[in-house]
C-alpha positions in Angstrom: -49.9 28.0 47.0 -51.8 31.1 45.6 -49.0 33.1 43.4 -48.0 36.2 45.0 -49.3 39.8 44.5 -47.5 42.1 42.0 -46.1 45.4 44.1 -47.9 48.2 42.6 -45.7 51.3 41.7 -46.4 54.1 44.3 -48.4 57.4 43.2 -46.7 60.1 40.8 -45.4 62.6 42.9 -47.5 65.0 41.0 -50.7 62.9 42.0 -49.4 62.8 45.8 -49.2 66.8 45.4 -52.7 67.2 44.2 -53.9 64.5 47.0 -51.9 66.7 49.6 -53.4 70.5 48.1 -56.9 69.0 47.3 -57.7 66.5 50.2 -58.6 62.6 49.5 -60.2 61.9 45.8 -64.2 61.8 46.0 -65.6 58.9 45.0 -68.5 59.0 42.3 -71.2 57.6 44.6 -71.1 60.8 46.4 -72.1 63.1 43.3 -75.4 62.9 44.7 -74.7 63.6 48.5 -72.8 66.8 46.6 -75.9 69.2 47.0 -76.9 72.9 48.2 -79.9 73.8 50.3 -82.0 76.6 49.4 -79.9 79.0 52.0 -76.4 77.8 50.9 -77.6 77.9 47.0 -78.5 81.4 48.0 -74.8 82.2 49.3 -73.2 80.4 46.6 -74.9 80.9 43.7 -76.9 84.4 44.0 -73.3 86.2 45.1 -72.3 87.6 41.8 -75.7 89.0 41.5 -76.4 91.1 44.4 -72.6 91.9 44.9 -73.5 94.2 41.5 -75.1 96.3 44.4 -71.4 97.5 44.8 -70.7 99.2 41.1 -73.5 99.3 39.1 -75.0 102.8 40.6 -71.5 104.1 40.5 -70.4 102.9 36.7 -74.0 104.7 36.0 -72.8 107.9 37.2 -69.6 107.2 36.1 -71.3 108.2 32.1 -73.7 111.0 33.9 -71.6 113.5 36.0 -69.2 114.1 33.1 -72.0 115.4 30.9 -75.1 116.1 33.5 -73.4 117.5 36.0 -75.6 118.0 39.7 -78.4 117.0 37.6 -76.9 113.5 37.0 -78.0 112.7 40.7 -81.4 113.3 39.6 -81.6 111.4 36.2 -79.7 108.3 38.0 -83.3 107.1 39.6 -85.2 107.1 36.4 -82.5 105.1 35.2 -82.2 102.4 37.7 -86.0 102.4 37.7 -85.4 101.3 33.9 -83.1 98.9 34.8 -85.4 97.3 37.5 -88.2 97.5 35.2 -85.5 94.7 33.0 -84.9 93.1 36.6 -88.6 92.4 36.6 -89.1 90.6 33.1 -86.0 88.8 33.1 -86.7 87.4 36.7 -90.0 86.0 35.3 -88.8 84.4 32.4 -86.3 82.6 34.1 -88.6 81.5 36.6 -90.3 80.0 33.4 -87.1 78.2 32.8 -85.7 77.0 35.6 -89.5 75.5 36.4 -89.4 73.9 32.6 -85.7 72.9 32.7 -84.6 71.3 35.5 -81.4 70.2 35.0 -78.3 72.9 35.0 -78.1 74.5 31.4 -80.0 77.8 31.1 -80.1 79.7 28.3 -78.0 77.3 26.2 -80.0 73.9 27.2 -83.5 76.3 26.3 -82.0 77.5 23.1 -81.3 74.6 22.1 -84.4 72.3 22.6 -86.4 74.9 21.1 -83.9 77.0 18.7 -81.7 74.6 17.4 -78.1 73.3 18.4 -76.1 75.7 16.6 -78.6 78.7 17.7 -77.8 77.8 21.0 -74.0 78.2 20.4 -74.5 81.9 20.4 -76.1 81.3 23.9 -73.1 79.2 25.1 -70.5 81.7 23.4 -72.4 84.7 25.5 -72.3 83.1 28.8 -69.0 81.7 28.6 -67.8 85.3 28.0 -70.0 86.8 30.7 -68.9 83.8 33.0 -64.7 84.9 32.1 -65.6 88.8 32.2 -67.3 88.3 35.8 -64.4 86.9 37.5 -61.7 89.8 36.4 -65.0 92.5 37.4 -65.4 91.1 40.9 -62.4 90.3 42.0 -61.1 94.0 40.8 -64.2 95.9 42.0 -63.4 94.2 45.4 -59.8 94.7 45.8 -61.1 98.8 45.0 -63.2 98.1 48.2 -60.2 97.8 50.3 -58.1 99.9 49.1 -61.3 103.0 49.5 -61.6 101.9 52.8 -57.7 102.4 53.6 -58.2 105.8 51.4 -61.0 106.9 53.6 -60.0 105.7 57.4 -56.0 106.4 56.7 -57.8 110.0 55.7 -56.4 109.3 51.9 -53.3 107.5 52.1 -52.3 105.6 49.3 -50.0 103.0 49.5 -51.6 100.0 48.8 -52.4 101.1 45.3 -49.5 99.8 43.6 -51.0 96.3 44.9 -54.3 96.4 43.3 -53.2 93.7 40.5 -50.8 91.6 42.7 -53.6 91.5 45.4 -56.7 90.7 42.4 -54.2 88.2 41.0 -54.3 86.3 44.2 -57.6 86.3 45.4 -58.6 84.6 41.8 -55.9 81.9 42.2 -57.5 81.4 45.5 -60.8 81.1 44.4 -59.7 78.2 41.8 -58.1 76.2 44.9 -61.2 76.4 46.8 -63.5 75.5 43.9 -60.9 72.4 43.0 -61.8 71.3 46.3 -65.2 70.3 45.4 -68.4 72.1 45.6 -69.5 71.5 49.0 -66.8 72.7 50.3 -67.1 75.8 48.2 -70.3 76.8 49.2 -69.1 76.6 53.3 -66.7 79.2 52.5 -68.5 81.1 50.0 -72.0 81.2 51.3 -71.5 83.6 54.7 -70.1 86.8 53.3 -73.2 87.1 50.7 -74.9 87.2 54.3 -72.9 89.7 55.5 -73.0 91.7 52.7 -76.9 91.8 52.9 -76.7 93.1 56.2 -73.7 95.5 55.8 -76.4 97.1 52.8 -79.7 96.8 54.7 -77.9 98.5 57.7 -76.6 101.2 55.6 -80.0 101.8 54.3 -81.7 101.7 57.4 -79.8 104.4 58.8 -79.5 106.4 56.0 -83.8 106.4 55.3 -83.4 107.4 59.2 -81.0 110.0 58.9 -82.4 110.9 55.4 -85.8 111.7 57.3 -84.8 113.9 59.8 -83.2 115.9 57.3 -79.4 114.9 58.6 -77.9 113.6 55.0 -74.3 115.7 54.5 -73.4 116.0 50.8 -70.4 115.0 49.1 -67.4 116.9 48.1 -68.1 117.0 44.4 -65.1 119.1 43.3 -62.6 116.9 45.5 -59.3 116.0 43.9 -59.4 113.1 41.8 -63.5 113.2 41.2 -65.0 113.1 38.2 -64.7 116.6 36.6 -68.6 117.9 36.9 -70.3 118.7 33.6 -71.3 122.3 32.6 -75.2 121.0 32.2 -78.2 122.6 33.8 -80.8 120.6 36.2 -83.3 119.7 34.0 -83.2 116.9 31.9 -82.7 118.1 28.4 -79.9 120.7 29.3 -78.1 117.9 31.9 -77.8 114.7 29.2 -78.7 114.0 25.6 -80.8 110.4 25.0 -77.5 109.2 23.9 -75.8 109.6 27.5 -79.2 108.3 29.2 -78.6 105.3 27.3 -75.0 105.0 27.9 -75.9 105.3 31.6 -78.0 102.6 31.2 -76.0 100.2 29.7 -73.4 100.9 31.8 -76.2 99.7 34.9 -77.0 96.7 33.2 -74.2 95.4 34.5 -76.2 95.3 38.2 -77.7 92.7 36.5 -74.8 90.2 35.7 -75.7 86.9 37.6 -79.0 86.7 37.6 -79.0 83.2 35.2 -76.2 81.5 37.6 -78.9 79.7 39.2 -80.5 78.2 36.2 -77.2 77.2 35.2 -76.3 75.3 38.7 -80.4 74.1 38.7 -78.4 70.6 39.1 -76.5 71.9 42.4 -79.9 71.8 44.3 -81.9 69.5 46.5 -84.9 68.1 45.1 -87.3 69.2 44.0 -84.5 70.8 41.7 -86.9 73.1 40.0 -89.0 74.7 42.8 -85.9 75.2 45.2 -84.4 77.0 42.6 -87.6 78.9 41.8 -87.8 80.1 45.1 -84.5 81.4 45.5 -84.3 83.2 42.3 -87.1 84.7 43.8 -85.8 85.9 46.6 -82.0 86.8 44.9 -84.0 88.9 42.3 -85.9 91.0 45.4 -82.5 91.7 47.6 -81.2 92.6 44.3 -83.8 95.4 43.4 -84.2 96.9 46.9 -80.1 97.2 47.3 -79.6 98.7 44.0 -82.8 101.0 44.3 -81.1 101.7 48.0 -77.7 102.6 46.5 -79.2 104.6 43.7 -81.1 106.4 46.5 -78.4 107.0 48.4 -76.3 108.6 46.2 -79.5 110.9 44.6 -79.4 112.6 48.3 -75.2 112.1 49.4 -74.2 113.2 45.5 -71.9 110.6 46.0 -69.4 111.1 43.3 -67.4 108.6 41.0 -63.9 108.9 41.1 -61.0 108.6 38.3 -59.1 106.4 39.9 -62.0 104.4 41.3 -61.0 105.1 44.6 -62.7 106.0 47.2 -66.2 103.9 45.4 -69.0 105.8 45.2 -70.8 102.7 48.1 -67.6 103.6 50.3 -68.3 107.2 50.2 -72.1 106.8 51.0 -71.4 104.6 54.2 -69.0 107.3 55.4 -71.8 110.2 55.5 -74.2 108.0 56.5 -71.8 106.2 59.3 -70.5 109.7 60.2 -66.1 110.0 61.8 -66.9 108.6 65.3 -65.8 105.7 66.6 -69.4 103.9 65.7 -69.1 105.6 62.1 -65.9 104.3 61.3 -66.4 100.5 62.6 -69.7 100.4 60.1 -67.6 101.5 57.2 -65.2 99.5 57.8 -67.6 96.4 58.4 -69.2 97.9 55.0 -66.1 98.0 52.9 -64.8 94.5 54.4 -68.4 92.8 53.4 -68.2 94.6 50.3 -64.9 93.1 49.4 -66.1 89.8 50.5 -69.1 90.0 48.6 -67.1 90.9 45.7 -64.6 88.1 45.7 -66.9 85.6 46.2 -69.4 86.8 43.3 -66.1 86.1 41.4 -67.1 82.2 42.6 -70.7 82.1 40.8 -68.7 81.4 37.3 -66.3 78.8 39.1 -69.9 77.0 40.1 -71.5 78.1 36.1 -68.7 77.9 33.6 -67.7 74.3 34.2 -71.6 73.4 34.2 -71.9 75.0 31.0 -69.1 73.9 29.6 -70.1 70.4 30.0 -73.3 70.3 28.8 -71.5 72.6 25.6 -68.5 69.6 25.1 -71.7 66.6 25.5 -73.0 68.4 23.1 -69.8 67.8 20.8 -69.2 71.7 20.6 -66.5 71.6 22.8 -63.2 69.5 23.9 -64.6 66.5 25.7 -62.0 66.9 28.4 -64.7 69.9 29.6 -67.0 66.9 30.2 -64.6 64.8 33.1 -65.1 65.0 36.9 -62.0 65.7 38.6 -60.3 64.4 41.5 -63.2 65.9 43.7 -65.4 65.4 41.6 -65.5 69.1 40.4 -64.7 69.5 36.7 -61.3 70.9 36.7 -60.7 71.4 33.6 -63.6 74.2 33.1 -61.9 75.4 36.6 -58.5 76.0 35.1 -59.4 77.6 31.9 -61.8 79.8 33.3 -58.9 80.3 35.6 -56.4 81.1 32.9 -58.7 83.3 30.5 -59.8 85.7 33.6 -56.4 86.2 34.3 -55.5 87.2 30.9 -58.4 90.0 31.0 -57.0 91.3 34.5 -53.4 91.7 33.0 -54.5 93.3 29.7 -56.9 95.7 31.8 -54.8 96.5 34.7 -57.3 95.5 37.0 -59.1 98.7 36.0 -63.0 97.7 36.2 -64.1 100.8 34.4 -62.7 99.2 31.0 -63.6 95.7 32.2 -67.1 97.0 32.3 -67.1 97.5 28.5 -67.2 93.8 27.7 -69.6 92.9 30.6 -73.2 93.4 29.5 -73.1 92.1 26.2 -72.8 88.4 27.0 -75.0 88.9 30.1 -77.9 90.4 28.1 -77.4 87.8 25.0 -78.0 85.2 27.2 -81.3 86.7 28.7 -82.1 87.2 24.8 -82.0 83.5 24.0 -83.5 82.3 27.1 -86.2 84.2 27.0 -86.8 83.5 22.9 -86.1 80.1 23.5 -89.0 80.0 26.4 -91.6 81.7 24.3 -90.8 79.3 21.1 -91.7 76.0 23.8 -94.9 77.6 25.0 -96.0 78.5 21.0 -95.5 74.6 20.5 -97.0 73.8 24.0 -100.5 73.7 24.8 -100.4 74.1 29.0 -102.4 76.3 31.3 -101.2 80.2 31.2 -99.8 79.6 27.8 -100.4 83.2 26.3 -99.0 85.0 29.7 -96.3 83.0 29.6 -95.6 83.7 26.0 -96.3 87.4 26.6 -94.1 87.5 29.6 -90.9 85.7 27.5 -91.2 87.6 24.7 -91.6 90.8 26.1 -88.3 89.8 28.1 -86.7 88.8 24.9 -87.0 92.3 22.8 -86.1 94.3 25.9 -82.7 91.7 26.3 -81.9 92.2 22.5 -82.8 96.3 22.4 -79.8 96.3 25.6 -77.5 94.1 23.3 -78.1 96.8 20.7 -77.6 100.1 22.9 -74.8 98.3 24.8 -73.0 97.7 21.2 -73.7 100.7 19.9 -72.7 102.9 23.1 -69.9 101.3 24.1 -68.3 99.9 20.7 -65.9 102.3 21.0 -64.5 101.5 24.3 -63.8 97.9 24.0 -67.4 96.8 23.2 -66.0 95.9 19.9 -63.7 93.2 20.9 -66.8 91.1 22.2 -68.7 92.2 18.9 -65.6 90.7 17.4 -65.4 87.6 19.4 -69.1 86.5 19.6 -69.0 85.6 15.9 -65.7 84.5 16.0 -66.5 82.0 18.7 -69.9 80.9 17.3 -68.2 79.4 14.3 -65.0 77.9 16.3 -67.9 75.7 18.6 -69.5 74.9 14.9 -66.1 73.5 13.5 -65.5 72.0 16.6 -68.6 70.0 16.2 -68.0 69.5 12.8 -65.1 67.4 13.6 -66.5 65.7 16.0 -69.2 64.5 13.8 -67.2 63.4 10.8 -64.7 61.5 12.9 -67.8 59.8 14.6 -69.5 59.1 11.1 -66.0 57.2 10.5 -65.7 55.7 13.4 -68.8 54.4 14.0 -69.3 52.6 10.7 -68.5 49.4 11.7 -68.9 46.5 9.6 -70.5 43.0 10.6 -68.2 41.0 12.4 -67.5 37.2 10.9 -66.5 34.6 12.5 -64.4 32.8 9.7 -61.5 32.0 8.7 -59.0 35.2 8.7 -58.3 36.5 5.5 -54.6 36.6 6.0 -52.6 34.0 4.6 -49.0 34.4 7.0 -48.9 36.6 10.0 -45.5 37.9 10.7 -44.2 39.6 14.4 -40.9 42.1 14.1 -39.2 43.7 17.1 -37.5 46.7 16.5 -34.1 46.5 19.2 -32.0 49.2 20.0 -30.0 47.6 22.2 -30.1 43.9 24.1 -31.5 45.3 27.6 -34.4 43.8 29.6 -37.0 45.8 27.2 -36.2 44.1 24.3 -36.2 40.5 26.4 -39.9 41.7 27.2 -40.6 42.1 23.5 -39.1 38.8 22.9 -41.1 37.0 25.2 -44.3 38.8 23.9 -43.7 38.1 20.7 -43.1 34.2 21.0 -46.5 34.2 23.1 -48.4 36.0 19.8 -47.8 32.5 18.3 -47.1 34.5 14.7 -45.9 32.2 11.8 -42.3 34.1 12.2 -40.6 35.9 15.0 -37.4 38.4 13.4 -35.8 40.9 15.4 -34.5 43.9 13.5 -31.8 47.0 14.3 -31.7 49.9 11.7 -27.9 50.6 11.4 -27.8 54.6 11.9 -24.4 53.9 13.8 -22.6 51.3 12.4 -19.6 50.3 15.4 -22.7 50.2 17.7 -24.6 47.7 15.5 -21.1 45.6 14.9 -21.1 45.7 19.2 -24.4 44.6 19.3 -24.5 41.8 17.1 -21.9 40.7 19.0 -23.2 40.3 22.2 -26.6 39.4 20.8 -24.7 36.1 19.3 -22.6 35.3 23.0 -25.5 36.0 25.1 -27.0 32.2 25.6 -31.1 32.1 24.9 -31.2 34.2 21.8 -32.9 32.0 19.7 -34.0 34.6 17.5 -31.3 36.1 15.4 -30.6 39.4 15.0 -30.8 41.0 11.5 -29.0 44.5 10.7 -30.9 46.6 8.4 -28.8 49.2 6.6 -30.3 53.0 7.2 -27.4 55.1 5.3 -29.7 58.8 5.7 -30.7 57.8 9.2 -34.6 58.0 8.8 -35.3 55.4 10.6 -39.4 56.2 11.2 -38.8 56.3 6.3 -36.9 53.2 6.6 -39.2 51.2 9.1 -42.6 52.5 6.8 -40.3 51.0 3.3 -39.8 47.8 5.0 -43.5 47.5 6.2 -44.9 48.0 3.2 -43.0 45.6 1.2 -43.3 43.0 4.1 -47.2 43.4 3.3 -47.3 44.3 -0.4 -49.2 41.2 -1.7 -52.2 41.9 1.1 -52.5 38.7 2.1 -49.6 39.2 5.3 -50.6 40.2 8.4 -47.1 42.3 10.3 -47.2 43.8 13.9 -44.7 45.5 14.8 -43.5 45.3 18.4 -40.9 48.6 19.5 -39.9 48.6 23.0 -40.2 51.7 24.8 -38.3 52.2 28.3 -40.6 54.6 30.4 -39.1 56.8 33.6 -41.1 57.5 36.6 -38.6 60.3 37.4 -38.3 63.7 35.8 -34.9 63.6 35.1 -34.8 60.0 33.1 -37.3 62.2 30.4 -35.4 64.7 30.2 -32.8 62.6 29.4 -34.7 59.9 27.2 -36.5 60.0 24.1 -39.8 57.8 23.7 -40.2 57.1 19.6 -42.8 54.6 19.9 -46.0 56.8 19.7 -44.1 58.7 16.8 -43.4 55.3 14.8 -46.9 54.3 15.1 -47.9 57.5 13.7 -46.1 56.8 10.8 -47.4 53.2 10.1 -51.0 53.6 11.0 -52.0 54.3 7.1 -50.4 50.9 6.3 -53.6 48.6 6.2 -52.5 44.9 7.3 -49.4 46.5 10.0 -50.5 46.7 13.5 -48.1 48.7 16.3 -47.5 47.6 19.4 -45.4 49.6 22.1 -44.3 47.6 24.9 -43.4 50.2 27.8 -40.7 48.7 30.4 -40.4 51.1 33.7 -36.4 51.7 33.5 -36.9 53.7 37.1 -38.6 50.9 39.1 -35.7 48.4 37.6 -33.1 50.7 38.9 -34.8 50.6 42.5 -35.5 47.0 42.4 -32.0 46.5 41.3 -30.4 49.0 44.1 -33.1 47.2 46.8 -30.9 43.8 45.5 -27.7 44.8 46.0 -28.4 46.9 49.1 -26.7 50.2 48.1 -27.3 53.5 46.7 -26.5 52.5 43.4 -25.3 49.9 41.1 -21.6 49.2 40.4 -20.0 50.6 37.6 
């Protein structure tokens, strides 16, 4: 007769809670199946970028009216001509890199084939940053979507303010549930209000070129309550805004360009071929990007669209309401506006739920980071990346208040080091390569690379002052943490791995010795027993340390009527009660003349339930902690599930619970 199956315990409840939230676990097979057409990657990957369409024109003028006055309507299109002049290079160099690197990585997998691995940890600090910032930016800069739209349709009522935070908060927990689920069920949900948002623009700008035309553009109220105060300058350039402002402005619109490396960090996400899909829709993500913030830019040169202090109504809400008009028609396209604005918004906040785990992998394979980064989750996603992105970006909403103009101030930094060692990194492969279009390419990357790094600069030095510093602070700070991090890893490997020839001989050990530490005479020191006899050692002793010395007297007791026992008992005096001290002592002498092998067996009752630990204490892990310097002792914890004993015990005796 075959023996009988062993019952299997059932699931943790905590595993049947994640199976219930998160759907059935994804099996590895289906990594591959796990992939993004060019249209989805689009959606999914290219929403942080063009959802910048929704604050980078505004956090321009934001710097400009204060100082330019009228005139900062007129300087903000040289300035986003600047800033699509960056657009332009940085597009092209990582078209270079996501044709040349193929698998996910980006900056950090470029700067480190051709800079070095700890170059490219200044890479991997800058987009884990940008990656964290991003999230608390969207999500805030969409949640001050809505609440514009109920300032401007409820003709400025207010009383969703005091929910800005509570309603941010949420919408990033929700975007960590849905990208737990597993990518492709990400990109469903996240790919159709990129879509939407692209028309909500394009129809904006269509019939605001029409209107613009016929000469029907209203202005703005530039004195309203709560706008930006307007500055005392002329209209010309040199009485509006000194160089300094100009270049405040512009580092303040660099942020329209956060997002644009997402898709050579999710380069794996694609269908193959990997690298031209991805080509082709950075492509395209680069020109939507340029025409909608050019068309936002526009917009506001003719509405005077003005920032305000609160951030509310945005300067995008106010140009869809004069454009729109107060009819019926006006007010259902700003309201389809705001909504896809506030879509947009919150699922740009998904790009680094798609790139920060990515990274973070390739960062902890690397041995730069905890390899827990490195593990697939139960939908295959990696959750870990997921959660700490999760945690950090909610961190950076609390300290900020959800306030994106200060949020802004440690945005373009990490965005623009990235684009720095990407585009180094791609002109130091094409020096060493000899392939067709060699010197454009290296013309093109390096030119990309100086204008990335001159940003970095201006951005530091502009905005050091308000909060600029702090990632000034961090970026070295976390450079050398990866470093030591690695340098761990490394000199535990360089131990570990130094394994010497195995023999086959005779072992060196002369007597080999098996103890079993009993705290009481239960079924988990039985277990031990058993185990022990099995080891076939040359002696078998089980030992109590005497911490309580009525409870040892009653245990020797029994342990001498109980029939079976055919190992006796020994009491071991512990007078100061340090039993992990008193078990090392004994150990030690036990194998003081090297030639005696001891393992140590300690029993350790394990509950399935929360309340049995809470109510237990496990010492096994802790006593091999303390032995595991002691060169011939070996520790061996035995676990015995007290939880499914009691139910197999109530099952027997057909009640709720045993007698007394």
């Amino acid at each position: 007769m075959a023996d009988a199956e062993v019952p299997l315990p059932p699931d943790r409840l905590r595993y049947r809670v994640k199976r219930a939230l998160l759907g059935p676990p994804l099996v590895t097979e289906r990594l591959a199946q796990e992939k993004l057409s060019n249209p989805m990657a689009l959606g999914v990957l290219a929403s942080d970028c063009i959802s910048s369409t929704a604050y980078g024109s505004e956090e321009m003028l934001r710097i400009l009216v204060p100082v330019a006055g009228i005139a900062a309507f007129t300087l903000l299109l040289p300035v986003t001509g600047a800033i699509l002049l960056v657009l332009l290079l940085v597009t092209l160099a990582y078209r270079d890199v996501v044709s040349v690197y193929t698998r996910a990585g980006g900056s950090y997998v470029v700067a480190r084939e051709n800079l070095g691995p700890r170059v490219a940890q200044i890479a991997a600090v800058a987009l884990l940053v940008d990656y964290t910032v991003t999230v608390a930016v969207q999500t805030a800069a969409g949640t001050d979507a809505l609440i514009s739209l109920a300032h401007l349709v409820g003709h400025g009522y207010h009383g969703i303010d005091h929910l800005k935070l509570p309603i941010t908060i949420g919408v990033v927990v929700l975007l960590m549930y849905g990208n737990l689920r597993g990518i492709r069920e990400a990109g469903r949900a996240f790919a159709l209000p990129a879509y939407l948002f692209m028309a909500a623009v394009g129809l904006l700008l269509t019939i605001g070129l029409v209107r613009g035309l016929g000469g029907g553009l209203p202005h703005a109220d530039t004195a309203a309550p709560g706008a930006v105060p307007l500055g005392t300058g002329g209209h010309g350039w040199l009485y509006g805004a000194s160089l300094f402002i100009v270049l405040r402005a512009f580092a303040n619109g660099g942020s329209s360009l956060t997002g644009l490396e997402a898709i050579s960090n999710g380069v794996s996400a694609f269908r193959h071929p990997q690298g031209r899909n991805a080509r082709r829709t950075l492509t395209v993500m680069s020109l939507i990007l340029g025409i909608m913030v050019f068309g936002v830019s526009a917009l506001a040169h003719f509405t005077h669209a003005i920032p305000y202090q609160e951030g509310n109504p945005t300067v995008l809400a106010q140009e869809a309401h004069l454009v729109f008009g107060d009819g019926q028609a006006g007010t259902a396209g700003l309201v389809f506006v705001q909504l896809a604005t506030a879509l947009i918004l919150y699922t740009g906040a998904n790009t680094p739920f798609t790139g920060f785990p990515f990274l973070a992998s390739f960062v902890a394979e690397d041995r730069f980071l905890p390899r827990q980064l490195t593990r697939r989750g139960h939908r295959l996603a990696f959750s870990n990346g997921i959660i700490c992105l999760t945690v950090v970006s909610l961190g950076l909403l609390l300290l900020a208040g959800g306030n994106v103009d200060k949020l802004v101030a440690l945005y373009a930094i990490g965005v623009f080091t990235g684009f720095t060692m990407a585009a180094a990194g791609m002109t130091a492969h094409h020096v060493r390569s000899s392939g067709p279009g060699r010197r454009a390419k290296i013309a093109v990357n390096l030119a990309a690379a100086v204008v990335s790094a001159l940003v970095v600069l201006i951005f530091a030095i502009t905005k050091f002052t308000e909060g600029a510093w702090l990632v000034v602070v961090v970026f070295p700070v976390g450079v050398w943490a990866l470093i030591r991090i690695n340098r761990h890893y490394r000199t535990e490997a360089a131990v570990l791995e130094n394994v010497p020839a195995f023999t086959t001989g005779r072992p060196h050990w002369r007597r080999h010795l098996v103890y079993v530490l009993v705290d009481s005479l239960d079924l988990a020191a039985v277990k031990a027993l058993r185990y022990a006899q099995e080891l076939r050692p040359d002696e078998v002793r089980a030992l109590h340390f005497v911490i309580d010395e009525a409870r040892a007297r009653r245990l020797a007791a029994r342990w001498e009527a109980t029939p079976g026992t055919n190992v006796p008992l020994e009491l071991i005096d512990c007078p100061d009660r340090r039993l992990r001290r008193a078990v090392l002592e004994l150990a030690a002498r036990t194998t003081a003349d090297g030639s005696t092998a001891l393992t140590l067996l300690v029993p350790q009752r394990t509950y399935s339930t929360p309340l049995g630990r809470l109510l237990h204490r496990g010492t096994g892990e802790q006593m091999a902690r303390t032995l595991e310097q002691l060169p011939n002792v070996a520790v061996t914890v035995l676990p015995f599930d007290v939880s499914r004993a009691v139910e197999r015990l109530r099952g027997a005796l057909g009640t709720e619970r045993p007698g007394p």
